[in-house]
C-alpha positions as CSV (number, residue, x, y, z in Angstrom):
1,X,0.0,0.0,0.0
2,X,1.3,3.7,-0.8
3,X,0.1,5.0,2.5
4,X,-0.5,2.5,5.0
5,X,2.1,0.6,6.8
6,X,1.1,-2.8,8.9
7,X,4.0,-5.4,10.5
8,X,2.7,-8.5,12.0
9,X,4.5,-9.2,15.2
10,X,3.5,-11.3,18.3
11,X,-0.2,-11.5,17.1
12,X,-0.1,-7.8,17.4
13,X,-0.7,-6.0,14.0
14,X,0.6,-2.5,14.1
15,X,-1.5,-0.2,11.3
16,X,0.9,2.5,10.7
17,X,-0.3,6.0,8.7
18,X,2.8,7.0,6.8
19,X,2.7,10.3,5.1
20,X,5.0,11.9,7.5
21,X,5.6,15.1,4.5
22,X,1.8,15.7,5.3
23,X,1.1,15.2,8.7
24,X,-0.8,11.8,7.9
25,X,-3.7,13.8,6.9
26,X,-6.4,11.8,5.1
27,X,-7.6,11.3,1.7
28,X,-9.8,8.7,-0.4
29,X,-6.8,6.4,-0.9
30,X,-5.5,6.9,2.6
31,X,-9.4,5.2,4.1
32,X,-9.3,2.5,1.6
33,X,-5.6,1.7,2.6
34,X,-6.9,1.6,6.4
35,X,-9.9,-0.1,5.5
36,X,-8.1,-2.8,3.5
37,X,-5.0,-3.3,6.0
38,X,-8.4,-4.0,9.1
39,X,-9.7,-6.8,6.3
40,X,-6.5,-8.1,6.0
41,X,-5.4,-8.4,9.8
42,X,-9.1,-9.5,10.5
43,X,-7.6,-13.5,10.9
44,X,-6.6,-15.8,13.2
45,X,-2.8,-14.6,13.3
46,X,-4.1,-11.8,14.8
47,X,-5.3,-10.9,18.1
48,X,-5.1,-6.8,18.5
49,X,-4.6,-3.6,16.2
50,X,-2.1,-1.1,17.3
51,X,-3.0,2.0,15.3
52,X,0.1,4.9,15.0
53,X,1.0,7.8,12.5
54,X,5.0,7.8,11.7
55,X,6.3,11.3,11.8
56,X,5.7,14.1,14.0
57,X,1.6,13.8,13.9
58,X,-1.3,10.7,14.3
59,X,-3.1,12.3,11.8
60,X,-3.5,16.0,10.6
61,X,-7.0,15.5,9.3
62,X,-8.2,16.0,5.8
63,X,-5.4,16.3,3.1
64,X,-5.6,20.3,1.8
65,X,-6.1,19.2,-1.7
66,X,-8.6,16.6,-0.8
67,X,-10.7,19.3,0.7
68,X,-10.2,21.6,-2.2
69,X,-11.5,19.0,-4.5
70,X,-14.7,18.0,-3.2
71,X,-16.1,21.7,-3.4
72,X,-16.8,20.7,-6.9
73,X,-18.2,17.6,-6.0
74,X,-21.6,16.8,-6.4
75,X,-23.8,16.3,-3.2
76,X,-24.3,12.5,-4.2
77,X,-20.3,12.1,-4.6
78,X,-19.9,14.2,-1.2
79,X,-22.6,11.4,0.4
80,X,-20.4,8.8,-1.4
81,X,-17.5,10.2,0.1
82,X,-18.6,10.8,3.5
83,X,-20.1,7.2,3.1
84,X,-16.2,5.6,2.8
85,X,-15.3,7.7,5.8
86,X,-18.1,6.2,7.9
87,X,-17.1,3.2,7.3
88,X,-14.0,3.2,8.0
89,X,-15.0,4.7,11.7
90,X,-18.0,1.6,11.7
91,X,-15.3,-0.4,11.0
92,X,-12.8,0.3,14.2
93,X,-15.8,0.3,16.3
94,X,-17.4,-3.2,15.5
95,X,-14.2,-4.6,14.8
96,X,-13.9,-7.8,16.7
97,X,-10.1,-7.7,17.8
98,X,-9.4,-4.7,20.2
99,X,-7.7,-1.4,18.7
100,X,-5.4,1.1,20.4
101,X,-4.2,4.2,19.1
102,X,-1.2,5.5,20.1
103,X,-0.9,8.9,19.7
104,X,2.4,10.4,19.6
105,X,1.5,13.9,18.1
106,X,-1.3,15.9,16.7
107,X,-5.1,14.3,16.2
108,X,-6.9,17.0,14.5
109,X,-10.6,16.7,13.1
110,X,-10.5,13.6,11.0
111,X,-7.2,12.5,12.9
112,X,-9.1,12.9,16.4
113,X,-11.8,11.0,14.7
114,X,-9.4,7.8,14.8
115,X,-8.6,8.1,18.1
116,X,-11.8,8.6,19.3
117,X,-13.3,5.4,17.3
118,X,-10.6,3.2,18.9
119,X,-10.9,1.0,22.1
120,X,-8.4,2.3,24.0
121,X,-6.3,5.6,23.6
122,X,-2.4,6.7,24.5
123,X,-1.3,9.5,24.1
124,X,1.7,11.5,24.9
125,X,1.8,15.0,27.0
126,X,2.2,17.2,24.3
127,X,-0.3,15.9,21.8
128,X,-3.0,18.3,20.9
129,X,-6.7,16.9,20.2
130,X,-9.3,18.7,18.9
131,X,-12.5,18.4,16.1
132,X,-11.8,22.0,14.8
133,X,-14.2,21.5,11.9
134,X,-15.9,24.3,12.7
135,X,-13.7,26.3,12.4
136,X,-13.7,26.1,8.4
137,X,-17.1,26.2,8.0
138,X,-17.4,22.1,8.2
139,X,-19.4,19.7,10.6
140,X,-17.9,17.1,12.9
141,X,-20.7,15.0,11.8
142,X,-19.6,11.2,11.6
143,X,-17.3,11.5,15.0
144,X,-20.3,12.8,17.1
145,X,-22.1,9.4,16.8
146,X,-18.7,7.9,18.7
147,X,-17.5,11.3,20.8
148,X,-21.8,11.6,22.5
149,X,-21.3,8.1,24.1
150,X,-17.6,8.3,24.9
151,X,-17.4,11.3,27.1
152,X,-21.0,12.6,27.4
153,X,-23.3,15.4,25.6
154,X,-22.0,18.3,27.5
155,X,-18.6,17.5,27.2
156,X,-19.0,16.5,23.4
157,X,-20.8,19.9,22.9
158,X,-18.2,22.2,24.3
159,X,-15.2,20.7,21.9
160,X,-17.6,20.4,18.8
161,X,-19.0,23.5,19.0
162,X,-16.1,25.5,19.8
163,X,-13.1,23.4,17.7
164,X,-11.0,24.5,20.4
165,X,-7.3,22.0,21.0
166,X,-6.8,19.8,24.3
167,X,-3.8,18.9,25.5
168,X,-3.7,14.8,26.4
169,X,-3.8,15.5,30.0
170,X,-7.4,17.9,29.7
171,X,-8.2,14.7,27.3
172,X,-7.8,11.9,30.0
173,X,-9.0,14.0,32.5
174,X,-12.8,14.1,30.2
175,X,-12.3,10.4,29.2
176,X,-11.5,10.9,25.7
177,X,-7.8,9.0,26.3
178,X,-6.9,6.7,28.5
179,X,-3.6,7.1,29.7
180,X,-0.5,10.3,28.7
181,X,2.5,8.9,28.5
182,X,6.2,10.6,27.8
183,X,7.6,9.7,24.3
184,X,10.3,8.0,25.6
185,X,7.6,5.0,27.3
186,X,4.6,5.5,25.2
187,X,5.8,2.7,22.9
188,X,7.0,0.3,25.3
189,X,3.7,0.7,27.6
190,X,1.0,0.7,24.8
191,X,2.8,-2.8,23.7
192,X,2.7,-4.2,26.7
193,X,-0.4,-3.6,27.5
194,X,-1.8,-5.1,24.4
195,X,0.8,-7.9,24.8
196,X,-0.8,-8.5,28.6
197,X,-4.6,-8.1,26.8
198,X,-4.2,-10.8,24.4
199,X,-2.6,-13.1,27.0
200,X,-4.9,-12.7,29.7
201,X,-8.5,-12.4,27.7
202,X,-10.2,-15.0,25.4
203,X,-10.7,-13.1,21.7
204,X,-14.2,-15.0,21.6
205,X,-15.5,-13.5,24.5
206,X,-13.5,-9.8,23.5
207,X,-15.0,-10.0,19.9
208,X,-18.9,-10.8,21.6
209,X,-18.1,-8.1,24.4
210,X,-17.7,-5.5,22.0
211,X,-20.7,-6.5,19.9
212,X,-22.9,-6.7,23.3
213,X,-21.4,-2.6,23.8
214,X,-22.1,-1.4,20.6
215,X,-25.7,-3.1,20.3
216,X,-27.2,-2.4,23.8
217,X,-26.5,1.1,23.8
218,X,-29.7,1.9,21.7
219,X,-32.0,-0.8,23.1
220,X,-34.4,-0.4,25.7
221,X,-33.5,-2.2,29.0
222,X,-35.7,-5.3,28.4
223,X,-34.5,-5.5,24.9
224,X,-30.8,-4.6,26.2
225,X,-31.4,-7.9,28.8
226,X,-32.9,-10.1,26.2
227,X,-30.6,-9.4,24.1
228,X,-27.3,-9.7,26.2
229,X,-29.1,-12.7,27.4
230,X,-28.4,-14.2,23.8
231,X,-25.0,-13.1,24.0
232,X,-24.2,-15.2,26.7
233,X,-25.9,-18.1,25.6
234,X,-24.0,-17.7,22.6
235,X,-20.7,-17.6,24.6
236,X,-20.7,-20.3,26.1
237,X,-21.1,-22.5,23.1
238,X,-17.7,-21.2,21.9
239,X,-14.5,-23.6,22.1
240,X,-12.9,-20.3,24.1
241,X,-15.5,-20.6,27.0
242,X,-15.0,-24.8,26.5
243,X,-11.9,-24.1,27.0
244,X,-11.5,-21.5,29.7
245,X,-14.3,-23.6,32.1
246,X,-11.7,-26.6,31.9
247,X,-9.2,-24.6,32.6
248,X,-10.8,-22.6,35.7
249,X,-12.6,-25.9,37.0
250,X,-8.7,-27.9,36.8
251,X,-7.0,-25.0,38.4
252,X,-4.7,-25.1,35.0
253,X,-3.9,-21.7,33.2
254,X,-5.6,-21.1,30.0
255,X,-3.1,-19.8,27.0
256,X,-5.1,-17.9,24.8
């Protein structure tokens, strides 16, 4: 791919933006690249996404010329367009193998989009996040679906509305990261933290947790309980739950 890294090590597939000369900013080519490198790490030799930006930024937001290009764009090619970006975001959320990003500079608009999508987010100090849409006249539109459940209305109102920049600390402090980090550990802890995840938990059950997050969220509370009702039911006829009973009921550790 021309803009998308991934190495495969340790059942831990790092996703690596890499257009360092522009920040990582997206365009078009740059979601389909993402999108593709998910499908392709979406097997069994792989157990989590680390997701990084090489260079000085995550991810800059839209590409300048990308922008500039679809002001002549039809409003069914802008839909179309918005579309591929929606899935891509869709696609982080349901994924069924957990996702970090770890943020070692700027997430702006699109790029705090990423962030925000993922599972879990690290960050270093000096990192700024922000959806500064707004400020050129554009909408934060597809990110509000995730940003609303992750740190609240109130909180998702005052940095949508205002397309003001956090630092990673303010961030953690709201909930939208989940642990600041200095530059020189931020590598080293985001591994082993994923490297402890995928060691510990059983990617069955991970894959049917986050499917039970992202469906009962807009059920009702006796659809929510029927529903994750199923979800157990379904769990324990999985050969991880076989598996991890044995193991509990034997008093023998479980290598998953």
């Amino acid at each position: 791919m021309e803009f998308v890294e991934v190495n495969i090590e340790n059942r831990i597939a790092t996703i690596a933006l890499n257009r360092p000369d522009k920040r990582n900013a997206l365009n078009a080519v740059v979601i389909t690249e993402l999108k593709q490198a998910l499908a392709d790490c979406n097997n069994n030799s792989v157990k989590a996404i680390v997701l990084k930006g090489n260079g000085e930024a995550f991810c800059a937001g839209a590409d300048l010329a990308y922008l500039k290009s679809l002001q002549t764009n039809t409003f069914e090619e802008n839909l179309a367009d918005s579309q591929h970006l929606k899935d891509l975001f869709d696609t982080i959320y349901h994924y069924p193998k957990v996702v970090v990003a770890m943020v070692t500079g700027h997430a702006i608009a699109g790029g705090a989009g990423l962030a925000t999508v993922c599972d879990f987010t690290f960050s270093v100090p000096e990192a700024k996040i922000g959806y500064t849409e707004v400020n050129i006249g554009f909408v934060p539109a597809i990110v509000s679906v995730f940003l609303i459940k992750k740190i609240g209305e109130a909180k998702a109102r005052e940095l949508l509305l205002t397309g003001k920049l956090i630092d990673a600390t303010k961030a953690a402090e709201i909930n939208l990261i989940n642990e600041v980090y200095s530059a020189e550990e931020i590598e080293q802890k985001t591994y082993s933290f994923v490297q402890k995840l995928i060691t510990r938990t059983s990617g069955d059950s991970i894959a049917l947790t986050k499917q039970l997050i992202a469906d009962v969220q807009s059920m009702s509370i006796k659809d929510a309980f029927n529903h994750a009702a199923e979800i157990n039911a379904k769990a324990r006829a999985t050969d991880d739950c076989q598996k991890g009973i044995a193991g509990f009921l034997n008093k023998e550790k479980v290598t998953w």
